[in-house]
C-alpha positions as CSV (number, residue, x, y, z in Angstrom):
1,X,-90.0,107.5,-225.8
2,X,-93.1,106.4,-228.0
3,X,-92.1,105.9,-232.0
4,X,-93.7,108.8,-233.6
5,X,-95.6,107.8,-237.1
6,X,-94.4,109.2,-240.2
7,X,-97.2,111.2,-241.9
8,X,-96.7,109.0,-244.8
9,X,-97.5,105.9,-243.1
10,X,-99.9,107.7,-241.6
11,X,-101.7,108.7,-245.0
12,X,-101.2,104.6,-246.1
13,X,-102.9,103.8,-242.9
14,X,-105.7,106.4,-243.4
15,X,-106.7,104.9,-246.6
16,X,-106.8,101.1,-245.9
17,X,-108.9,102.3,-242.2
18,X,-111.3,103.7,-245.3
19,X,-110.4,101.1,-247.6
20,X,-110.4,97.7,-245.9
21,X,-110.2,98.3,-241.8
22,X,-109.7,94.5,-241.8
23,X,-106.7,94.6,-243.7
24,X,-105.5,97.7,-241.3
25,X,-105.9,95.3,-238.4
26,X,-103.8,92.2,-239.9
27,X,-101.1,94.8,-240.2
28,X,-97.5,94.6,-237.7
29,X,-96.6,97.5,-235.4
30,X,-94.2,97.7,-237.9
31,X,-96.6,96.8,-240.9
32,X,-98.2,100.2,-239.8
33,X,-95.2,102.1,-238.9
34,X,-93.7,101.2,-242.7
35,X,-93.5,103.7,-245.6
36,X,-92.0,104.4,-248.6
37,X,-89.9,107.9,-248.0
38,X,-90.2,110.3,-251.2
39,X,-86.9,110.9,-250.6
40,X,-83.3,109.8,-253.1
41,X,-85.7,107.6,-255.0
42,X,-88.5,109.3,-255.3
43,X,-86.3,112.6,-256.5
44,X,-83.7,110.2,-258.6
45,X,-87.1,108.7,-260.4
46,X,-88.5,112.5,-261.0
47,X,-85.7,113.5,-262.8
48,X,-85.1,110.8,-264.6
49,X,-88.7,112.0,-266.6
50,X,-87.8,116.2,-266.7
51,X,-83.8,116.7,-266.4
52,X,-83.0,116.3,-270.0
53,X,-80.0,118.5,-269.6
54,X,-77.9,117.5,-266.1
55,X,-79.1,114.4,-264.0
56,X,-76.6,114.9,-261.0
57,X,-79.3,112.6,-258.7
58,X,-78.7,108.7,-259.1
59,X,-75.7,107.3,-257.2
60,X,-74.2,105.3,-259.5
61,X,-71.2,106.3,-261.9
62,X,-71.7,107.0,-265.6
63,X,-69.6,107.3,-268.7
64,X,-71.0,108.1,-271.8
65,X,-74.5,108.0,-271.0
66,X,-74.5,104.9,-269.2
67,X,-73.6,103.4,-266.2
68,X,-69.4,102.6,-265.8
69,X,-68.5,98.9,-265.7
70,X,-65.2,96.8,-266.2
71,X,-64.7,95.1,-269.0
72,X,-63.4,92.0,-267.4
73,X,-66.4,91.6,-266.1
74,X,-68.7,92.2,-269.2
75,X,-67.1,90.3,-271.4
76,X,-68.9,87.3,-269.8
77,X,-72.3,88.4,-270.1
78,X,-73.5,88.1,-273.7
79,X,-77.1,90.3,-275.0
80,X,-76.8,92.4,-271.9
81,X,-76.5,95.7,-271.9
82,X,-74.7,97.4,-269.4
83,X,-77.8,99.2,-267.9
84,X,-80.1,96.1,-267.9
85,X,-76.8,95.1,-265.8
86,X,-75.1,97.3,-263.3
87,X,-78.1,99.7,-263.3
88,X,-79.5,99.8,-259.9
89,X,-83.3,98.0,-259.7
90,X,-86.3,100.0,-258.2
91,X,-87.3,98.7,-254.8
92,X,-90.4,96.7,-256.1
93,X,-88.4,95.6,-259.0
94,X,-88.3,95.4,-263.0
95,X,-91.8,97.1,-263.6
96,X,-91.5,94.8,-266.6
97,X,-90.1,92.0,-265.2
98,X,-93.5,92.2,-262.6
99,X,-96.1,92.2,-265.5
100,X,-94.8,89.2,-267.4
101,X,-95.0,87.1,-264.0
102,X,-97.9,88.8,-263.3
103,X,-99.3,87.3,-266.7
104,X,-97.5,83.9,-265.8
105,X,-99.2,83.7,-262.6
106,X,-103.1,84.2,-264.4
107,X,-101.8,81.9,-266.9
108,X,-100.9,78.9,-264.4
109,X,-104.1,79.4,-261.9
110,X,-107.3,79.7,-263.5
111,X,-109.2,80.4,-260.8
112,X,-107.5,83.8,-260.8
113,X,-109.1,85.0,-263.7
114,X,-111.2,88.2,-263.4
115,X,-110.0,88.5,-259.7
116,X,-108.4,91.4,-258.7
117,X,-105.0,91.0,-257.2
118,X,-101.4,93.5,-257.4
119,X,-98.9,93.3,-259.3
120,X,-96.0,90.8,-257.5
121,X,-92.7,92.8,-255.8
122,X,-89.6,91.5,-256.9
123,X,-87.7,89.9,-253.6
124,X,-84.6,88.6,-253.0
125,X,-85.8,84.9,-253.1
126,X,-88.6,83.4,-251.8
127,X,-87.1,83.4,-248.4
128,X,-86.7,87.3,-248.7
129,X,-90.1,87.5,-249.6
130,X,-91.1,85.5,-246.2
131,X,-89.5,87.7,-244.1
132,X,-91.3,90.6,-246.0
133,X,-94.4,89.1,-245.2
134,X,-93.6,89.0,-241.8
135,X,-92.6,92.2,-241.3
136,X,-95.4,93.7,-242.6
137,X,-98.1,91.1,-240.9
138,X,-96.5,89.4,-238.3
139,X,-96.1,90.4,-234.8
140,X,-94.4,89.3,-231.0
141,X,-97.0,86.9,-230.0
142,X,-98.8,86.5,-233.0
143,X,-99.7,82.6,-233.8
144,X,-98.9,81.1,-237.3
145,X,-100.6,77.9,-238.2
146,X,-98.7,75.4,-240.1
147,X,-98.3,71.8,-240.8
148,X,-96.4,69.7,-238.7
149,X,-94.6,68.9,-241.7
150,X,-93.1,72.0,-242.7
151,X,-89.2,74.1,-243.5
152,X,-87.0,74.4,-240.8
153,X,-86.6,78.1,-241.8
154,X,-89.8,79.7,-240.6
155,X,-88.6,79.0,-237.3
156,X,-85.6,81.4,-238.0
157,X,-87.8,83.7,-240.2
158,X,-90.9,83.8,-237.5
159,X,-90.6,82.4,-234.2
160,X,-86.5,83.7,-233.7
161,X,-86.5,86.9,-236.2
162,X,-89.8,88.2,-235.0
163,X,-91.0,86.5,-231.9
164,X,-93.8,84.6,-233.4
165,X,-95.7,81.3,-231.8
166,X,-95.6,78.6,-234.5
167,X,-98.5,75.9,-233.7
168,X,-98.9,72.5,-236.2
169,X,-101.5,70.3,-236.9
170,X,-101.0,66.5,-238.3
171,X,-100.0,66.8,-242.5
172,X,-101.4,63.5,-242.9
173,X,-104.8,61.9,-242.9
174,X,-103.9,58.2,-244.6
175,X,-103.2,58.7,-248.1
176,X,-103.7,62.4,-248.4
177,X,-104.0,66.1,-247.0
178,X,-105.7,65.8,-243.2
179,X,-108.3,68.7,-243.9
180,X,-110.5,67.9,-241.0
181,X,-107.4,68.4,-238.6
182,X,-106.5,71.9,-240.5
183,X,-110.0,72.9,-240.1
184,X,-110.3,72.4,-236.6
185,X,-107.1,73.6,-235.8
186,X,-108.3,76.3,-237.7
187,X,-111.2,77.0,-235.2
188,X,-109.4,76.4,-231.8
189,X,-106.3,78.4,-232.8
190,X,-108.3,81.3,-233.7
191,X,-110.0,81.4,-230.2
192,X,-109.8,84.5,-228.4
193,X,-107.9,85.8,-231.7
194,X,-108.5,88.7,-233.8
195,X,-106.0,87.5,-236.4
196,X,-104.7,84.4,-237.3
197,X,-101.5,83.5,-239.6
198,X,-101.4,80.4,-241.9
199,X,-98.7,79.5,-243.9
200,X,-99.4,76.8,-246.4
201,X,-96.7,75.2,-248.5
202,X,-97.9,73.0,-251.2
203,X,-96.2,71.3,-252.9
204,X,-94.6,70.5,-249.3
205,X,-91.0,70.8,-248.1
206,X,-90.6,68.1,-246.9
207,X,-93.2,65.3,-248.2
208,X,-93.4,66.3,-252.2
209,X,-97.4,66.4,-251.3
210,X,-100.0,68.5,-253.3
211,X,-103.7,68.3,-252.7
212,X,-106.5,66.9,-254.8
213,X,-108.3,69.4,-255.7
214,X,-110.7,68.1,-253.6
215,X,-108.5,68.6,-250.6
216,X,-107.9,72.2,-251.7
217,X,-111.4,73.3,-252.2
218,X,-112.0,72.1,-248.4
219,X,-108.8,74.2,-247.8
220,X,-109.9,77.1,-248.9
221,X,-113.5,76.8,-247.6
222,X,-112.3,76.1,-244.4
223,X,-110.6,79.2,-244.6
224,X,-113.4,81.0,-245.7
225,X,-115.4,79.8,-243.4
226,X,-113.1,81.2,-240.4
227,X,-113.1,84.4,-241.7
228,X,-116.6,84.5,-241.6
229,X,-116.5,84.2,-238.4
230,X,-114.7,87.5,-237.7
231,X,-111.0,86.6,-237.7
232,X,-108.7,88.5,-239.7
233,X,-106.7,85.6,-241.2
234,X,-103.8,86.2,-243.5
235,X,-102.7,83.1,-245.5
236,X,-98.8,83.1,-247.0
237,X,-98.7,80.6,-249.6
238,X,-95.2,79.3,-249.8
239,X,-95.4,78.1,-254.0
240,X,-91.3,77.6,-254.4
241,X,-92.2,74.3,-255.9
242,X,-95.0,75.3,-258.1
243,X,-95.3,73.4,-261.3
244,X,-93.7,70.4,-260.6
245,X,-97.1,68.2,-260.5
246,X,-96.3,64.8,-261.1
247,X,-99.8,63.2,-260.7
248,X,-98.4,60.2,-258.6
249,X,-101.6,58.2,-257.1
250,X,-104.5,60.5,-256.7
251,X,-104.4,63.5,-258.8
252,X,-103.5,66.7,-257.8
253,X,-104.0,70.4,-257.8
254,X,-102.5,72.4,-260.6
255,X,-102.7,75.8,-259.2
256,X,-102.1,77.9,-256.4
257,X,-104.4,77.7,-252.8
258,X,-103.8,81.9,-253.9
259,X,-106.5,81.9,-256.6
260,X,-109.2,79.8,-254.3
261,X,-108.7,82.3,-251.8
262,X,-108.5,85.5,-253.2
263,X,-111.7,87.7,-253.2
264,X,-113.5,85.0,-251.0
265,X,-114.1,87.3,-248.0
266,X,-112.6,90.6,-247.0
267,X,-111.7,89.3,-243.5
268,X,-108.9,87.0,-245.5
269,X,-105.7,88.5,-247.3
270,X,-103.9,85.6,-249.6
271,X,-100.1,86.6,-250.1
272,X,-98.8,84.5,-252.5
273,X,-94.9,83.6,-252.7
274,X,-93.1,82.2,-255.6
275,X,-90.2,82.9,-257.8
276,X,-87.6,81.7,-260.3
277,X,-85.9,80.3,-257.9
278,X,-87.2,76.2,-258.6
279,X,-89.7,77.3,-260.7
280,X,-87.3,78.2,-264.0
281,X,-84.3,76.2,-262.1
282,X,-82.2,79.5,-261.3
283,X,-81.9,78.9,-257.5
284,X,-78.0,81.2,-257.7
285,X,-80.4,83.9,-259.1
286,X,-82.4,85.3,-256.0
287,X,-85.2,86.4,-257.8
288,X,-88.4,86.2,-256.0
289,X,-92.0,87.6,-256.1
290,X,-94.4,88.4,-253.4
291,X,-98.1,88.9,-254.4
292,X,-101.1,90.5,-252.7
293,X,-104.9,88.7,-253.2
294,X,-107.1,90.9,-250.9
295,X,-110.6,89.1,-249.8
296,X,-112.7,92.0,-250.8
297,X,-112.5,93.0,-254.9
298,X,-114.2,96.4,-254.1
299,X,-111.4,97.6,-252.3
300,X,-108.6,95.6,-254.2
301,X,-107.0,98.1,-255.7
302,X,-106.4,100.2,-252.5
303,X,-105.2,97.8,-250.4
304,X,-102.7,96.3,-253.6
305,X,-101.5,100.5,-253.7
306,X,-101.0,100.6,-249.7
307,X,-99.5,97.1,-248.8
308,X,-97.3,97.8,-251.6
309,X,-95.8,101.1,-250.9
310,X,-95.2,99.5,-247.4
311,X,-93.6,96.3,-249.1
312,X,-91.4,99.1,-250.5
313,X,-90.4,100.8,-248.0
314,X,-89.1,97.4,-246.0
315,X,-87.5,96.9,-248.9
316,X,-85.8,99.8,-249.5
317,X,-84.7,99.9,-245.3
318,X,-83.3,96.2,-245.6
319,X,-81.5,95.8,-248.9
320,X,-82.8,98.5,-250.9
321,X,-83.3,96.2,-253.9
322,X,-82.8,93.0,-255.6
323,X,-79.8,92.1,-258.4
324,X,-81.0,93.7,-261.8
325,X,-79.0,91.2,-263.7
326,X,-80.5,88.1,-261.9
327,X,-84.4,89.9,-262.9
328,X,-82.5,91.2,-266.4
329,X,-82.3,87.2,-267.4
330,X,-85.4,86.2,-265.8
331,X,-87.2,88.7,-267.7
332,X,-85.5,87.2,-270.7
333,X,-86.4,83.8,-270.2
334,X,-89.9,84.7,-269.9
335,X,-89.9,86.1,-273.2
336,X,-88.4,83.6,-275.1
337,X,-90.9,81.8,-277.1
338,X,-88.8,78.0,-276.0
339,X,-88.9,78.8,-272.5
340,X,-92.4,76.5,-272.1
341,X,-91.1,73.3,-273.7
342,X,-88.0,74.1,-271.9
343,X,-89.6,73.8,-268.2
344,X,-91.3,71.0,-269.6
345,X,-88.6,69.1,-270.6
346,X,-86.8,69.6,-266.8
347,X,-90.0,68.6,-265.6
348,X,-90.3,66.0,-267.0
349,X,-87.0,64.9,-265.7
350,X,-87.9,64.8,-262.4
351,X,-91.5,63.6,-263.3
352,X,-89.8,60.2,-264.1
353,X,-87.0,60.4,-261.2
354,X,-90.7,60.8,-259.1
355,X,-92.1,58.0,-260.9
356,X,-89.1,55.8,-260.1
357,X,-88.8,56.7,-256.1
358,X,-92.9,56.0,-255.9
359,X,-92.1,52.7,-257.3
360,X,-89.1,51.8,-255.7
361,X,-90.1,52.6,-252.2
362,X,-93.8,50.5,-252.3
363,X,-92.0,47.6,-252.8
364,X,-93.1,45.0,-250.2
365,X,-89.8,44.5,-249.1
366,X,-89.1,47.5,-247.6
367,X,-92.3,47.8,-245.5
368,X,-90.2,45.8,-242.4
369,X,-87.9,49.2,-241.9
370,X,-89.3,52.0,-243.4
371,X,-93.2,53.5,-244.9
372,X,-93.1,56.1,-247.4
373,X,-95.7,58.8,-246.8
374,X,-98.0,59.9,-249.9
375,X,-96.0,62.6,-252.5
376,X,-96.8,63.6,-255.7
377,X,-94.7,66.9,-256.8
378,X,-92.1,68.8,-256.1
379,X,-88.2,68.2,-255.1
380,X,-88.9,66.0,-252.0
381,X,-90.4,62.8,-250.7
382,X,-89.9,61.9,-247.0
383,X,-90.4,58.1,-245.4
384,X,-90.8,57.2,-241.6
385,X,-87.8,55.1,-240.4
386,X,-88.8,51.7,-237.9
387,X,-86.9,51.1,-235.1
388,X,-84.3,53.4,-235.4
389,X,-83.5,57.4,-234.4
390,X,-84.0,59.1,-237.8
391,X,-80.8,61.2,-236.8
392,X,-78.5,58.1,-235.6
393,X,-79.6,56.5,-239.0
394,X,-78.6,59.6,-241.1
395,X,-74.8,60.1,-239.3
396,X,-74.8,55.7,-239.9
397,X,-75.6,56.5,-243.5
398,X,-72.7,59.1,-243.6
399,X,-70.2,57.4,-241.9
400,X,-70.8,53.7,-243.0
401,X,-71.9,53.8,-246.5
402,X,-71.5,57.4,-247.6
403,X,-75.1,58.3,-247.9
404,X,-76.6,62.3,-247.4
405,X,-80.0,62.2,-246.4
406,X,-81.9,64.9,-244.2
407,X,-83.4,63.7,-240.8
408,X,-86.5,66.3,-240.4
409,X,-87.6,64.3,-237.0
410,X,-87.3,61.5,-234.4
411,X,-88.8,59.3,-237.4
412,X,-88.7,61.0,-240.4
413,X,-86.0,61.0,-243.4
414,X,-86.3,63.5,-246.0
415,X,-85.0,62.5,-249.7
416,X,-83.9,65.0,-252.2
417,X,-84.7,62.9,-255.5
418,X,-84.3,66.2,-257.5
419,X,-80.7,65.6,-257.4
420,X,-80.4,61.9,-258.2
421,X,-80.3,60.2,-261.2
422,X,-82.2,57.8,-262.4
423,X,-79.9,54.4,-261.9
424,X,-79.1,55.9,-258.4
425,X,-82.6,55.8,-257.2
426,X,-83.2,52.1,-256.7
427,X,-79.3,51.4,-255.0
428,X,-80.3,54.6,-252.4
429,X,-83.3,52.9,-250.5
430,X,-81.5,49.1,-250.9
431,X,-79.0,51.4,-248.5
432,X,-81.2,53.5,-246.4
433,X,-83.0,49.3,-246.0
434,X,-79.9,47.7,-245.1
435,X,-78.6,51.1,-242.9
436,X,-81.7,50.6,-240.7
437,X,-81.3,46.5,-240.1
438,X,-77.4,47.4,-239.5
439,X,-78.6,49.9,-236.5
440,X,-81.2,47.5,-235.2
């Protein structure tokens, strides 16, 4: 039996066919099936404004005009009250938790300013906000364009949730970003396509690479320049380790590929993910943010109403809403006046633990068992092993000298510097050096 629309969806899709038809056609089955029901929420958030006698609607339990809690639990949370707290969330989150990082977001990308854009959903964690995206763009069959170097989790989140085809290109063109090869890829996976997915993390999982901003620019005009061709092509910018720039070798971008792309052409949508997660060192938290930057600024503010009401109602039929206490202290942090010098003293931290691995693993020395590839930001730096199975070497490095590295290939050995100190750096690769000559 054929899935009968909902006339809400149906009014949603009504107004982007008017709105933006191209942003209609990027859409899921289940992009254009979703909704937002005016339903519990919709009632619960009506009479919160007019029933200033009895408000029998929200299903939570109250006492004495707020919401009933333990007090072995409270007594560990200090400045919080019990309904920034227990209190359920709305769907799309804190609506003023979403205008501060909203206003963090213009703040960090100057390319944004003037654009129109919406206002960012509050998700579960980035990786909540990935499968969000999916659902609402990402169909069986559809092909997603990544680099070859890339998180093991889309796979789950794309290819095994939803049925996706995942293509890569090669990260790497010597020292930096291979934009030829995303360009053509670009053009050949986009044959006999009307849309095509990208999904672009920078700075990478698993390298620690940003552009230049030379290598972004070409990025974003090749990009452009496919859209222009009459593909629909929706770009998810993965930004979980945005801010950490450490301006190792060439220097890199400072902002988000989502303000170079958003307003460029009304054949490209830009959806940018980010979050506290990494970016305000609160990984336990779960607070994420997914942001719409529709190609066309005349119809901007449609498309931001639509895709967000849909974003809503996913939300609402999956988990129905993220922790308020995890977005309660985010909000907080944002609005503390020390929370910029805070971010840059962590940064700072790993700046130097950066600075340390870059020089540690170009000494000469090392070049007869392993190369490092080019990093500049982030957590991460990966190096290509020589003469060895990246795998065998990693179980060696277990077993033998008590070592825990991530094999992310045949070749490839991912290192976590964000969690080493500074004195353990240099004994680490003298290790992962003398692990390799063991094997061979």
């Amino acid at each position: 039996m054929a899935f009968k629309t909902n006339p809400l969806a149906q009014q949603l899709n009504d107004r982007l066919e008017t709105a933006s038809p191209a942003v209609l056609a990027m859409l899921s089955p289940l992009g254009r099936r979703l909704y937002f029901p005016k339903g519990i929420l919709s009632q619960s958030a009506e009479a919160k404004q007019k029933a200033k006698r009895f408000n029998a609607t929200i299903g939570i339990a109250t006492e004495k005009g707020g919401p009933m809690y333990l007090p072995s639990m409270h007594r560990h949370l200090v400045e919080i009250s019990p309904n920034d707290a227990y209190n359920y969330a709305p769907p799309a989150g804190r609506q003023t938790l979403r205008e501060r990082w909203r206003e963090k977001i213009v703040a960090e990308n100057p390319s944004l300013h003037g654009k129109a854009f919406g206002m960012p959903i509050t998700t579960s964690a980035l990786t909540h906000g990935l499968a969000l995206a999916g659902d609402l763009f990402v169909a069986e069959g559809d092909r997603i364009l990544l680099p070859d170097q890339l998180w093991g989790n889309y796979r789950l989140t794309y290819e095994v949730r939803l049925g996706a085809e995942i293509v890569t290109f090669p990260f790497y063109a010597g020292d930096g970003f291979n934009t030829e090869a995303f360009a053509s890829a670009l053009a050949e996976n986009a044959k006999g396509r009307d849309k095509l997915i990208v999904l672009l993390n920078f700075p990478n999982n698993p390298t620690g690479y940003m552009p230049t901003p030379t290598e972004g620019r070409a990025i974003a005009d090749a990009l452009v320049a496919q859209a222009a061709t009459g593909t629909k092509v929706v770009v998810l910018t993965d930004d979980a380790y945005f801010g950490l720039f450490y301006q190792l070798g060439a220097g890199s971008m400072t902002e988000s590929l989502f303000g170079l792309l958003t307003g460029r052409h009304p054949n490209l949508l830009a959806v940018k993910l980010d979050g506290a997660t990494k970016e305000l060192f609160a990984w336990g938290l779960r607070c994420g943010f997914m942001t719409f930057g529709p190609g066309d600024p005349a119809s901007a503010e449609v498309v931001c109403e639509v895709l967000d009401a849909k974003a809503r109602g996913a939300i609402r039929g999956a988990l129905s809403n993220s922790p308020m206490l995890s977005q309660t202290l985010v909000e907080k942090a944002l609005d503390a006046s020390s929370i910029a010098a805070e971010r840059k003293e962590k940064a700072e931290i790993l700046r130097a633990r950066a600075a340390k691995v870059h020089e540690v693993v170009n000494r000469p020395k090392f070049r007869a068992t392993f190369d490092p590839y080019p990093f500049n930001s982030g957590y991460f730096m990966c190096v290509k092993v020589k003469g060895v199975d990246a795998e065998k070497l990693r179980v060696h490095l277990l077993d033998r000298h008590q070592v825990g590295l991530i094999a992310t290939s045949p070749t490839d050995i991912r290192v976590a510097f964000s969690c080493l100190e500074l004195d353990q750096i240099e004994p680490l690769f003298e290790t992962l050096h003398t692990a390799i000559t063991e094997l061979r």
